[in-house]
C-alpha positions as CSV (number, residue, x, y, z in Angstrom):
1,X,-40.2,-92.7,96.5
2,X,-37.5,-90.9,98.3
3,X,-38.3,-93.2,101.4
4,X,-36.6,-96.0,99.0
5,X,-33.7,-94.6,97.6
6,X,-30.7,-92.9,100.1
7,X,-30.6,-89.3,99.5
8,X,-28.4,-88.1,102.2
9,X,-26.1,-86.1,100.5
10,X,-23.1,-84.1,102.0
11,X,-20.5,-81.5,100.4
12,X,-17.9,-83.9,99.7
13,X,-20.5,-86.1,97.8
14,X,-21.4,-83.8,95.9
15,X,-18.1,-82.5,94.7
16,X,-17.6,-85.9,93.3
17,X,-20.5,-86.0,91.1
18,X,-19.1,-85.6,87.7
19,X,-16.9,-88.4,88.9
20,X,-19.3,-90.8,89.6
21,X,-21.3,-90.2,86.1
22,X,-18.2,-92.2,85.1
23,X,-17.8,-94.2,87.8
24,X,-21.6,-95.5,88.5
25,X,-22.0,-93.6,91.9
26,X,-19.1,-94.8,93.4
27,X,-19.4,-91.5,95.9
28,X,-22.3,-89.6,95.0
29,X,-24.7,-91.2,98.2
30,X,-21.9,-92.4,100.7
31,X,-22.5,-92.0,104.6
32,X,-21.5,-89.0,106.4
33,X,-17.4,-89.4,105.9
34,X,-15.2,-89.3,108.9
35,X,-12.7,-86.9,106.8
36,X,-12.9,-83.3,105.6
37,X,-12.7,-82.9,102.0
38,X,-9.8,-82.1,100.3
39,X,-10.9,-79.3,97.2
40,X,-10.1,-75.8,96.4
41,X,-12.3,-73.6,94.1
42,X,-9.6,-74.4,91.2
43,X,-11.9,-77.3,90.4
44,X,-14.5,-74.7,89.0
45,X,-12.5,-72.8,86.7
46,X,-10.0,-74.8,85.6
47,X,-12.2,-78.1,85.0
48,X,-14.5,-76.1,82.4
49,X,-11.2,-74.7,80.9
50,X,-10.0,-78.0,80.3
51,X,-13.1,-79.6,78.9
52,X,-14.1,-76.6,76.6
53,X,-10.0,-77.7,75.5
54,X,-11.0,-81.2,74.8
55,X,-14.2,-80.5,73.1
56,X,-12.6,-77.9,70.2
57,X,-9.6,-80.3,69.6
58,X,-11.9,-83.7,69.6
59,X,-14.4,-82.0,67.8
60,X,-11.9,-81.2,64.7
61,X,-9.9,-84.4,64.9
62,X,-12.4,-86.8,64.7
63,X,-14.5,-84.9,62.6
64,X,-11.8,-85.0,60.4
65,X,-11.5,-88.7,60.7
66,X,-15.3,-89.3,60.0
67,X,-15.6,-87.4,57.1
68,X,-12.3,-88.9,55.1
69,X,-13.2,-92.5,56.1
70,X,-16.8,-91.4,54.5
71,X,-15.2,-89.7,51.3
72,X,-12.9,-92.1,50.7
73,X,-13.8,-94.1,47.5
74,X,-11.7,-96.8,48.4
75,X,-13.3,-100.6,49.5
76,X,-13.9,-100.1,53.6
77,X,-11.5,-102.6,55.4
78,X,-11.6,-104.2,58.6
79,X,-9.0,-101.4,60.7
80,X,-11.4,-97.9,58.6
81,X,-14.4,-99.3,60.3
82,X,-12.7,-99.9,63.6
83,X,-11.7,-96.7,63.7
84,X,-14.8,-94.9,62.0
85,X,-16.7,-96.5,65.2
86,X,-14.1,-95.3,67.5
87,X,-14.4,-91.7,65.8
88,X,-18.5,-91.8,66.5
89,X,-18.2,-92.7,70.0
90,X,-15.3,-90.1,70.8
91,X,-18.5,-87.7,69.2
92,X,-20.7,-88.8,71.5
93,X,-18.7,-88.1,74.3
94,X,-17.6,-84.6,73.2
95,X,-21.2,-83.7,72.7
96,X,-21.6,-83.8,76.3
97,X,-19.0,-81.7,77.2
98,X,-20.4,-78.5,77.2
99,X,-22.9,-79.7,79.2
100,X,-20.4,-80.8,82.0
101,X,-18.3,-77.8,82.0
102,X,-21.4,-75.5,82.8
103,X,-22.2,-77.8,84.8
104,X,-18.3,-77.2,87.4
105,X,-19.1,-73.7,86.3
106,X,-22.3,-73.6,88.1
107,X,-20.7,-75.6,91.3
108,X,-22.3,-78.8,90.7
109,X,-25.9,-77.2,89.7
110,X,-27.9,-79.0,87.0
111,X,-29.1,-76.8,84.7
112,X,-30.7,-78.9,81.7
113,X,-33.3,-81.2,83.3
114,X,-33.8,-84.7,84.3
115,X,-33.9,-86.6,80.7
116,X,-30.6,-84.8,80.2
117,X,-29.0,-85.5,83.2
118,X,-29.8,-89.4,82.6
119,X,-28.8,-89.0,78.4
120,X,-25.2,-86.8,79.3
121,X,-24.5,-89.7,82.0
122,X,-25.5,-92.5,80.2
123,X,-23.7,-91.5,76.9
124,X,-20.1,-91.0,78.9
125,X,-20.6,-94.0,80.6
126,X,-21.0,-95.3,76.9
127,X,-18.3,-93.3,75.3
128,X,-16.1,-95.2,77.9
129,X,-17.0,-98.8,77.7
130,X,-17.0,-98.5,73.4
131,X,-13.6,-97.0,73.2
132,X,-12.1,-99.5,75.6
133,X,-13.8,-102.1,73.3
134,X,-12.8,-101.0,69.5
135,X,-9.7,-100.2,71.1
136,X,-9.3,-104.0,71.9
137,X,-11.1,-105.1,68.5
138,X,-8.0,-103.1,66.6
139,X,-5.3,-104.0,68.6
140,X,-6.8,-108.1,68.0
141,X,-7.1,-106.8,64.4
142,X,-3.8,-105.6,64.2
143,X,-2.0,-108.7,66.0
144,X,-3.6,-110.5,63.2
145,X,-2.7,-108.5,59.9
146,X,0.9,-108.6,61.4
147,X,1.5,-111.9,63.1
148,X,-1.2,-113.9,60.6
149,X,-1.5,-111.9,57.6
150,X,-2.8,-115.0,55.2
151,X,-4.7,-116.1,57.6
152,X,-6.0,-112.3,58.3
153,X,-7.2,-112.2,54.7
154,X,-10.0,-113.8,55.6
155,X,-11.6,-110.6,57.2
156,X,-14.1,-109.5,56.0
157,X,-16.0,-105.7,55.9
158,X,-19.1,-107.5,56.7
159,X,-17.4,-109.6,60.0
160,X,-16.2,-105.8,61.0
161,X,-19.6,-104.4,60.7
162,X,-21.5,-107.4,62.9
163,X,-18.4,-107.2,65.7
164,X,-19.2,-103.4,66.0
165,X,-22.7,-104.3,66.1
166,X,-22.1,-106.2,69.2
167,X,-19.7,-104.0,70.7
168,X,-22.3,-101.4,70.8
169,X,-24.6,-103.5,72.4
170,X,-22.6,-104.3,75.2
171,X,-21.6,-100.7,75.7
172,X,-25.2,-100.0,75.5
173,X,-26.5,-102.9,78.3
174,X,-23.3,-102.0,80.1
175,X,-24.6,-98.2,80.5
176,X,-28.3,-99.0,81.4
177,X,-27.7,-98.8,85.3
178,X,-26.1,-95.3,85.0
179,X,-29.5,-94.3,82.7
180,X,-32.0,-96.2,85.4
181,X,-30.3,-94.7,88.4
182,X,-28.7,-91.3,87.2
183,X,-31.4,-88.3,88.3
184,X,-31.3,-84.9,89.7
185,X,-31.7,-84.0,93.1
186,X,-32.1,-80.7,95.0
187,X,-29.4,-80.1,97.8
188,X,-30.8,-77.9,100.2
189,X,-27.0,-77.7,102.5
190,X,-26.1,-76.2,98.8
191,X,-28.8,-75.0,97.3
192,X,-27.9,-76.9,93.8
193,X,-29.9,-79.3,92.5
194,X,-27.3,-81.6,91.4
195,X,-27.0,-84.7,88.6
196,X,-26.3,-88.0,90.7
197,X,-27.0,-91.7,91.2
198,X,-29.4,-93.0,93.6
199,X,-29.2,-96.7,94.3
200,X,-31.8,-98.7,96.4
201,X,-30.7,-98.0,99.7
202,X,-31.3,-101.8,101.1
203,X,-28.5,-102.6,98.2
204,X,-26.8,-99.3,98.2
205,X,-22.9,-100.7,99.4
206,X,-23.6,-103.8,96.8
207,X,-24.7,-101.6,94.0
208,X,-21.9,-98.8,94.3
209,X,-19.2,-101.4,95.0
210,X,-20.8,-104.1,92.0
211,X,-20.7,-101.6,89.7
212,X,-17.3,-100.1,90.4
213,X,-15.4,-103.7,90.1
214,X,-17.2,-104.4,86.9
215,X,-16.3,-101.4,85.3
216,X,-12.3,-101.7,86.7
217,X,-12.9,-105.3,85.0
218,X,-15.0,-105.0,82.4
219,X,-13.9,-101.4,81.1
220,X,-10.1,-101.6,81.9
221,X,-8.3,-104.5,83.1
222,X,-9.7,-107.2,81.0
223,X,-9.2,-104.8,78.0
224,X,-5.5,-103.6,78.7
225,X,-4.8,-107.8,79.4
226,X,-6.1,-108.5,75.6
227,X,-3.9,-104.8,74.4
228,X,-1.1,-105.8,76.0
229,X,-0.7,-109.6,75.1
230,X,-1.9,-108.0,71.2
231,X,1.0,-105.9,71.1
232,X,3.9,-108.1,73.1
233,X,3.0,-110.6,69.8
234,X,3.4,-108.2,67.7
235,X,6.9,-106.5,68.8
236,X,8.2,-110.4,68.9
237,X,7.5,-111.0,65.6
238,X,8.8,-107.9,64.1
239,X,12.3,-108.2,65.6
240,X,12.2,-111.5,64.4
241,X,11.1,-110.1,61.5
242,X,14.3,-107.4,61.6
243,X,16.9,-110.3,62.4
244,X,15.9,-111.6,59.0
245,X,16.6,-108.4,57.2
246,X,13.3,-106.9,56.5
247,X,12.8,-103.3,56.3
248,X,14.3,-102.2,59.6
249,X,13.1,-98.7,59.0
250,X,9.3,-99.3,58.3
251,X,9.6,-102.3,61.4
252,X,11.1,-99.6,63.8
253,X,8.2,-97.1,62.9
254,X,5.8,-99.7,63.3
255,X,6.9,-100.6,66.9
256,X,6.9,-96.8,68.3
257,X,3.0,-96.9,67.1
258,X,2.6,-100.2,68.8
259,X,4.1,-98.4,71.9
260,X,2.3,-95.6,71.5
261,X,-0.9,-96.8,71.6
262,X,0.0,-98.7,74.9
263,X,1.1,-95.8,76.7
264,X,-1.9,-93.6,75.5
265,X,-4.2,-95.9,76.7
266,X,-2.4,-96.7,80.1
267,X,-2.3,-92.7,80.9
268,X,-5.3,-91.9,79.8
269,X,-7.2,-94.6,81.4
270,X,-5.5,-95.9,84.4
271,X,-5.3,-93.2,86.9
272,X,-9.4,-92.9,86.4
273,X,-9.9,-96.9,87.1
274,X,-7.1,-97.0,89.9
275,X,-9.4,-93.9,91.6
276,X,-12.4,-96.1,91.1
277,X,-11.1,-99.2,92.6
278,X,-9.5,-97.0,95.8
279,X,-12.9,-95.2,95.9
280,X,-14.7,-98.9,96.0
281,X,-11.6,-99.8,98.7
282,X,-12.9,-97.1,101.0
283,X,-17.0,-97.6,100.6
284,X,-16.0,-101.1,102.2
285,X,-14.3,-99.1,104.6
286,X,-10.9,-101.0,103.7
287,X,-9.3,-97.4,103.4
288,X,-10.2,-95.3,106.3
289,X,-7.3,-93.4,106.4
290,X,-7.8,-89.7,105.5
291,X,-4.5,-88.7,104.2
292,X,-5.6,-91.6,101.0
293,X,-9.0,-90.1,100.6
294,X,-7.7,-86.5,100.8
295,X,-5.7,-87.6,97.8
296,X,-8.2,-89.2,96.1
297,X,-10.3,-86.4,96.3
298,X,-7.8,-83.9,94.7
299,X,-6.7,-86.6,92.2
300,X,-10.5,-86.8,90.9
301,X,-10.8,-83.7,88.4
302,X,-7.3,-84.8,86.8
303,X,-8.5,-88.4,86.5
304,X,-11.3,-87.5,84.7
305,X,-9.8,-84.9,82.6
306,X,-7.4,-87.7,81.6
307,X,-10.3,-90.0,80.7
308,X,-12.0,-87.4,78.5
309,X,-8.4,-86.8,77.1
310,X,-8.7,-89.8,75.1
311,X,-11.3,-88.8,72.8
312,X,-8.5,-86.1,71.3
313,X,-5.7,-88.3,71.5
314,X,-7.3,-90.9,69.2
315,X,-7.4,-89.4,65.9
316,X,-4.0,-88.6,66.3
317,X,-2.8,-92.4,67.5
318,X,-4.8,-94.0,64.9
319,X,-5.4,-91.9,62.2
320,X,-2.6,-89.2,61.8
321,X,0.2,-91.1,62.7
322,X,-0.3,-93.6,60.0
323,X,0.9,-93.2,56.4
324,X,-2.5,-94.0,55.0
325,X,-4.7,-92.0,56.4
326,X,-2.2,-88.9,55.6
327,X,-2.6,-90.1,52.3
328,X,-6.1,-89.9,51.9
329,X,-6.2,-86.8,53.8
330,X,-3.9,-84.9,51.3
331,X,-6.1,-86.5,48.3
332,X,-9.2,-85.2,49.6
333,X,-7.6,-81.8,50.9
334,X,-6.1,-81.7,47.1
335,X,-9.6,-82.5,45.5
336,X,-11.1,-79.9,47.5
337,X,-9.2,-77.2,46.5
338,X,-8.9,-79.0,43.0
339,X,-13.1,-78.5,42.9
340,X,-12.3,-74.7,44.5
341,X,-10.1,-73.5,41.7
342,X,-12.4,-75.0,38.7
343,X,-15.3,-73.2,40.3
344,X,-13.2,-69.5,40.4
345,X,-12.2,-70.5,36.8
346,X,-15.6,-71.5,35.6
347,X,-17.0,-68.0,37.5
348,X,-14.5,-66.0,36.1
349,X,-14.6,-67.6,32.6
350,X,-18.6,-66.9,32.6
351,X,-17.8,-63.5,33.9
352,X,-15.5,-62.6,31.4
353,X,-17.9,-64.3,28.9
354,X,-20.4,-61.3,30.1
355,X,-17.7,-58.8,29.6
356,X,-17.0,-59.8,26.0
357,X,-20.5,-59.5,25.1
358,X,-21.0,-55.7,26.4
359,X,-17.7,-54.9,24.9
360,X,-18.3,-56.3,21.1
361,X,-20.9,-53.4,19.9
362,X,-18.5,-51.1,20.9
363,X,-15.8,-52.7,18.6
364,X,-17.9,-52.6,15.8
365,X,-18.6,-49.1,16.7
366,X,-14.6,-48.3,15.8
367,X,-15.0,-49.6,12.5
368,X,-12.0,-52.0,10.7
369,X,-9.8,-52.2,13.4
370,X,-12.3,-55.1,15.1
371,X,-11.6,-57.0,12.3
372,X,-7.9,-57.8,12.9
């Protein structure tokens, strides 16, 4: 089997590898490269620092966001089940985590077997395609409420609930190659056995460099085109919508959201994807020079911290920042500790119920003065 797969695997390949379970192999199984690697043993400290980070602060904030979007006794709308998606995929992406930060602990050693190597790729490679795509469906959803809002009242919960239905399905079709391919092999120059793509060596340089534009065009630029042009609609119409006296203060807040999201997704996302498409650049040998790849290999831990940023910076963008969600946040908190205090009142009611009872004999015992 090995004879049809290219296997040849050197130290700076496999320094890359957490980068390519992103990125489809866009290093893992190049040729010997004409230039030293540029890393420093930072990359194993710091990297599981960072993720262990992400994974606490994602964990709570989109927890957080599932379970008041679930509580919430109000009808679903079309922007809650956006986000609720967009919450579970974030999950999905921070249950992997820990499994990648052992994994820079350990220097690029695979420690959990093949089926999870393929399952912790495959879901990452998911998490990222999913985001991008309800990130898209809500900005489209919010040019719509804004720019269109009779026309938006024609959304339905049930036209929300079919779209995410299909955006999971392309996620899932656009993952399969990183489940197919993605397996562990033992390095011997290392002595790890390390989680990585294999592609069919006849079609290696198609494969690697394929996959790499699609997901630059299919996970990013296509996306932040459709984000972009969303939100440019939506700040025109709202300072037209401020030159005709509307509530300037509520239009002004709604804008620095708008910009907010933009930015978020542009730092979080685009120094990963411009990495990718240099990386594909230099497996067509177009870059050669090793000055760029020595900075692309130093730049490759912070790009994908970046990317894995995204699933903590969400809850806070869509969620937090908006009035509503604050709102039903504070109800729920408020029932909670509305349920808490009847509880204590209704245990210390029965417990004083139990003290009254031992205590009455003993007043009859003292004669008249129980009767006043």
């Amino acid at each position: 089997m090995q004879s049809n797969y290219s296997v040849v695997i050197t130290t700076r390949e496999t320094l890359q590898v957490l980068y390519t379970v992103l990125a489809n192999s866009s290093a893992a199984l190049r040729s010997l490269p004409p230039c030293p690697l540029a890393s420093s043993d930072y990359q194993f400290s710091l990297i599981p620092a960072f993720f262990s980070v992400f994974f606490v602060l994602g964990l709570v904030g989109n927890s957080m966001v599932v379970v008041v979007l679930c509580r919430d006794s109000s009808p679903k709308t079309v922007a809650n089940i956006y986000i609720f998606n967009l919450a579970v995929a974030d999950l999905l992406c921070l249950a992997t985590l820990p499994f990648w930060a052992t994994y820079y602990s350990q220097r690029y050693n695979w420690l959990f077997g093949s089926l999870m190597c393929k399952i912790s790729s495959s879901v990452l490679c998911l998490n990222m395609f999913a985001s991008t795509f309800f990130v898209t469906c809500m900005s489209v959803d919010r040019y719509h409420a804004i720019v269109h809002p009779i026309r938006s009242q024609r959304r339905t919960p049930q036209q929300a609930y079919f779209i995410a239905m299909v955006v999971w399905g392309l996620a899932c079709l656009s993952s399969l190659p990183t489940f197919y391919f993605r397996d562990t092999h033992y390095i011997k120059s290392l002595g790890v056995k390390a989680c990585i793509m294999a592609f069919p060596h006849e079609n290696y340089a198609n494969w690697s460099v394929g996959t790499a534009f699609l997901k630059n065009a299919l996970g990013f630029f296509i996306p932040l085109t459709v984000i972009t042009t969303c939100y440019i609609w939506i700040r025109r119409h709202l300072l037209k919508a401020q030159e005709f006296g509307k509530n300037k203060q509520k239009m002004d807040k709604v804008l620095k959201l708008v910009a907010a999201v933009v930015v978020a997704f542009l730092i979080c996302w685009l120094p990963f994807h411009i990495l990718t498409f240099l990386d594909a650049l230099a497996h067509m040998n177009v870059i050669n020079n090793c000055d760029v790849t020595g900075i692309i290999d130093t730049a490759l831990p912070f790009g994908i911290c970046m990317a894995f940023a995204n699933s903590c910076i969400n809850p806070l963008l869509y969620c937090f920042i908006g009035n509503q969600f604050q709102e039903k946040l504070h109800r729920l908190f408020k029932r909670r500790v509305y349920q808490f205090n009847s509880q204590q009142e209704s245990s210390s009611l029965r417990k004083g119920s139990c003290f009254r009872d031992t205590e009455t004999p003993v007043g009859r015992e003292r004669g008249p003065e129980s009767l006043l």
